[in-house]
C-alpha positions in Angstrom: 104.0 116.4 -30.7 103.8 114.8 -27.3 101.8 112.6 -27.9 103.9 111.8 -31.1 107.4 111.3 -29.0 105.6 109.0 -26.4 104.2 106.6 -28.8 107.4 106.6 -30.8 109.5 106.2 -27.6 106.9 103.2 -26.4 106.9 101.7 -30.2 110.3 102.1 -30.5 111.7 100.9 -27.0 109.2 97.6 -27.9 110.5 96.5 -31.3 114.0 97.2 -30.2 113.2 94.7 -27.2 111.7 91.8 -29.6 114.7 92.1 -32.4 117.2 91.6 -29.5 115.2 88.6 -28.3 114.2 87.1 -31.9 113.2 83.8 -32.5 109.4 83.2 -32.9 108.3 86.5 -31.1 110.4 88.6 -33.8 109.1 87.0 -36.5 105.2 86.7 -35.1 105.8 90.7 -34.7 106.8 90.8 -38.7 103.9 88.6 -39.6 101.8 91.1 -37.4 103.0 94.0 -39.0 102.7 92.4 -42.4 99.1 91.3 -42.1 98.1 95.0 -41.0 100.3 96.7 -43.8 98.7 94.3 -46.3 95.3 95.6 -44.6 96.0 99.2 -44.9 97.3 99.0 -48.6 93.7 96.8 -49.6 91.9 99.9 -48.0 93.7 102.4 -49.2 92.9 101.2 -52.5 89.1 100.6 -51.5 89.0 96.8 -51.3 87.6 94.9 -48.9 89.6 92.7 -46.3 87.1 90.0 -46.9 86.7 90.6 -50.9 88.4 87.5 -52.8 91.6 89.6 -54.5 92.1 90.7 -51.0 92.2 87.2 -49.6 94.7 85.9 -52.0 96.9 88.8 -51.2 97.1 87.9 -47.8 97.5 84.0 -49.1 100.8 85.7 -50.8 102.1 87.7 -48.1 101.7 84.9 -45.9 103.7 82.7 -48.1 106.5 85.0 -48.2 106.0 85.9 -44.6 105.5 83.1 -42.5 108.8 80.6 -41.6 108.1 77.6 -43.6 111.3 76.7 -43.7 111.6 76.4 -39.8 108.8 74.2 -39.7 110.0 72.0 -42.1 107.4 72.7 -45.1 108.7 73.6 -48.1 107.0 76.1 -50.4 107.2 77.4 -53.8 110.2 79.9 -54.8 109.5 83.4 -54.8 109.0 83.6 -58.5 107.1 81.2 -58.4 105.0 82.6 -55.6 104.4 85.6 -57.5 103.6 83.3 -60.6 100.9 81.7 -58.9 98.9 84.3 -57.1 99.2 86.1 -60.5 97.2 83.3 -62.5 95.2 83.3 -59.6 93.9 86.7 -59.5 93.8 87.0 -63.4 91.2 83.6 -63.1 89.5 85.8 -60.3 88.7 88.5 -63.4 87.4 86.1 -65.6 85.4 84.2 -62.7 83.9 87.1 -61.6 83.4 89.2 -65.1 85.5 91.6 -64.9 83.9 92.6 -61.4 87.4 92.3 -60.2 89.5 94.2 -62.7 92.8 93.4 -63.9 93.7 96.5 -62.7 92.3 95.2 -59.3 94.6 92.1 -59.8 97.5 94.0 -60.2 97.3 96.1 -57.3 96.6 93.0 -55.1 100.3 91.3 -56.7 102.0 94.6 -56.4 100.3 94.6 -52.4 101.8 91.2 -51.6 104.9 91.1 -53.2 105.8 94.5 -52.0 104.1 94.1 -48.2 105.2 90.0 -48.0 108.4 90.0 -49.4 109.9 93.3 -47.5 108.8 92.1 -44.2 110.4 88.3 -45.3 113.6 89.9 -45.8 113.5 91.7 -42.2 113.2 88.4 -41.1 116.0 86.4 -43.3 118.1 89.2 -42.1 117.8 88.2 -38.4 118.1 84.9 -38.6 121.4 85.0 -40.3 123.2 82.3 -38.3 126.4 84.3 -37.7 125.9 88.1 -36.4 122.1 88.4 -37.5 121.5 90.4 -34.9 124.1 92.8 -36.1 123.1 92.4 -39.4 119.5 93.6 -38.6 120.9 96.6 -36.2 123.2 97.6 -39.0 121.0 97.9 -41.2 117.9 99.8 -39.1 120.7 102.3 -37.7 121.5 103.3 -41.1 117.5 103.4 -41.9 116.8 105.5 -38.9 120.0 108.2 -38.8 119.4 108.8 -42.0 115.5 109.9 -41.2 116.6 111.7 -38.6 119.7 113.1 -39.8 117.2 114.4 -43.1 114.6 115.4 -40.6 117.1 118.0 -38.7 119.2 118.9 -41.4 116.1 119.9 -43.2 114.9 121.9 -40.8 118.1 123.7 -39.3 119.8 124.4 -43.4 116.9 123.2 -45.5 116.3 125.8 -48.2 116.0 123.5 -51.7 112.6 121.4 -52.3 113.6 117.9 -52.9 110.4 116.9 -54.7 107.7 119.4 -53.7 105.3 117.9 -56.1 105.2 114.6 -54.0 106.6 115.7 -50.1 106.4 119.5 -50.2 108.3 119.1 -46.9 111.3 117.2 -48.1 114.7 119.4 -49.0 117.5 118.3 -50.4 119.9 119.6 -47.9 117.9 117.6 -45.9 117.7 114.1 -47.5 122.0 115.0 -48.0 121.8 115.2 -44.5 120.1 111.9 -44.0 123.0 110.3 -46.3 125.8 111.9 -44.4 124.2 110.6 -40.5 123.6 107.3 -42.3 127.2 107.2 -43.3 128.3 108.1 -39.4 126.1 105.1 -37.8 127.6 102.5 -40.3 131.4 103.9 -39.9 130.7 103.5 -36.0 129.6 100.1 -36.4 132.5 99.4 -38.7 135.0 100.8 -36.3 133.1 99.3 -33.6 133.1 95.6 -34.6 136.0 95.2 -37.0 135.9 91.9 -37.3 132.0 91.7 -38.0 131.8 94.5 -40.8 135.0 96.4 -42.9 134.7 99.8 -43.6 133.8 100.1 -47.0 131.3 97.4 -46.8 129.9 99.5 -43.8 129.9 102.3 -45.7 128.3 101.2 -48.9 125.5 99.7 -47.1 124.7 103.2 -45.0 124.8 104.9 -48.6 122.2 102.6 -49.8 119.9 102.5 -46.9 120.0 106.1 -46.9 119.2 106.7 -50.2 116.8 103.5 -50.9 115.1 104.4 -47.4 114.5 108.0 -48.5 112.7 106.6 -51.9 110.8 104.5 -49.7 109.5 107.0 -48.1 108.7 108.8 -51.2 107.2 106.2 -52.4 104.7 106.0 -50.2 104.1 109.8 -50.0 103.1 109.5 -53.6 100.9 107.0 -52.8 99.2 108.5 -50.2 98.9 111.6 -52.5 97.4 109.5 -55.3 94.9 108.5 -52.7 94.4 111.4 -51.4 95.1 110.2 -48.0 97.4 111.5 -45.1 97.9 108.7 -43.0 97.8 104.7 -44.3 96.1 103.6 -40.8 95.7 104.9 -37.1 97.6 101.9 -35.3 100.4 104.9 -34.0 98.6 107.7 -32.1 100.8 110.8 -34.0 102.6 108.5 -36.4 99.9 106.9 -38.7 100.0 103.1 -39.7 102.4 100.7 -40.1 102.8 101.4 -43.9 103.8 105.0 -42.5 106.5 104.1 -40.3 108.0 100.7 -42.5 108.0 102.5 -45.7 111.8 102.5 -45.5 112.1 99.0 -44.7 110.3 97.8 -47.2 112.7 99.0 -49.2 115.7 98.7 -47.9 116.1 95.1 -46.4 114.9 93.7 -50.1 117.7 95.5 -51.9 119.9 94.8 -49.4 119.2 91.4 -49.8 118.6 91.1 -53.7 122.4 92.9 -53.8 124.0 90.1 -51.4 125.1 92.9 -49.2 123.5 91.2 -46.6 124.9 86.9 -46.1 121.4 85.8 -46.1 
């Protein structure tokens, strides 16, 4: 537990210090973090970083990733992004007979777009030209109270299993819990800033952080389950990989951005 609290505290106290400074160190962080997600989720599916499906993955999370649009190259739309790395690893089946499966080239798609794109939209988020910053805050307060507001809830009142079959741990009072501390961070802010955020707007995005950040995580314990792993990776002494702690994110900054809740 030490252990775990120091390198959350060090981790936590870091990536708090480069999304208040942004610019290019924020997003060479995302591009960091996406690169070694994407490298967890090819291992954790037994492929290869240096196997050919793998390699156009990355191709694809890079092209989501990366800020073209800052360097002045312009690249494919995300549909068409997805379009072409699909064609690409379906010709990868047929060049290599079948020794890369189709079921191989769908978990490689599903890799990127899931990895490339949730990292992209951390990074659309803070670069919103007015209050992007806020923005980005907003929407990790909401992400974090509600895992912390589950985590305590569930174990001070916890008594009904959420989903036992996928997080044994997980209780409803708790992930209830979650929703309500989520709620309580994006009032504040609301009340806080009134003329960056209204209240309901506040509100509806802590509901939906809460509740799209707790199937994120479940997400990704079913995963691990199907796997039959505990951990995605070992880059957090205590906390696992980066797929661990972003499970939530990659969630929740998409649909916040998909729903326009977000002025991206």
């Amino acid at each position: 537990m030490r252990q775990r609290i120091i390198t959350g505290v060090i981790a936590g106290v870091g990536f708090i210090g480069l999304t208040v400074v942004g610019g290019w160190l924020y997003t060479a962080l995302l591009v960091l973090l996406a690169i070694i997600g994407f490298t967890e989720y090819a291992r954790m599916n037994g492929v290869a970083w240096s196997h050919p499906s793998s390699l156009l993955g990355y191709a694809g999370v890079l092209l989501f990733v990366l800020p073209w649009s800052e360097w002045g190259i312009s690249v494919p739309s995300t549909l068409a992004i997805l379009w072409i790395l699909a064609f690409l690893l379906l010709a990868l089946t047929v060049i290599t007979k079948n020794r890369t499966t189709i079921d191989g080239a769908a978990l490689m798609l599903l890799g990127a777009l899931y990895v490339g794109y949730g990292f992209a939209a951390m990074g659309e988020v803070r670069q919103i030209e007015t209050y992007g910053m806020m923005w980005t805050f907003l929407s990790f307060g909401c992400i974090w109270a509600s895992d912390i507001g589950a985590y305590f809830t569930g174990r001070a009142i916890g008594r009904t299993k959420l989903w036992p079959s996928i997080s044994p741990n997980k209780t409803i009072e708790g992930a209830l819990g979650g929703v309500l501390f989520s709620l309580a961070v994006s009032a504040v802010f609301a009340l806080c800033f009134p003329d960056f955020i209204t209240l309901s707007k506040a509100l509806l995005i802590g509901c939906i952080a809460a509740v799209a950040g707790q199937f994120g995580d479940l997400i990704q314990s079913a995963y691990k389950r199907v796997r039959d792993i505990k951990d995605t990776g070992t880059l957090l002494p205590g906390h696992g990989g980066v797929l661990d702690r972003c499970d939530s994110w990659l969630i929740v900054f998409p649909l916040l951005v998909l729903t326009e809740l977000l002025p991206v």
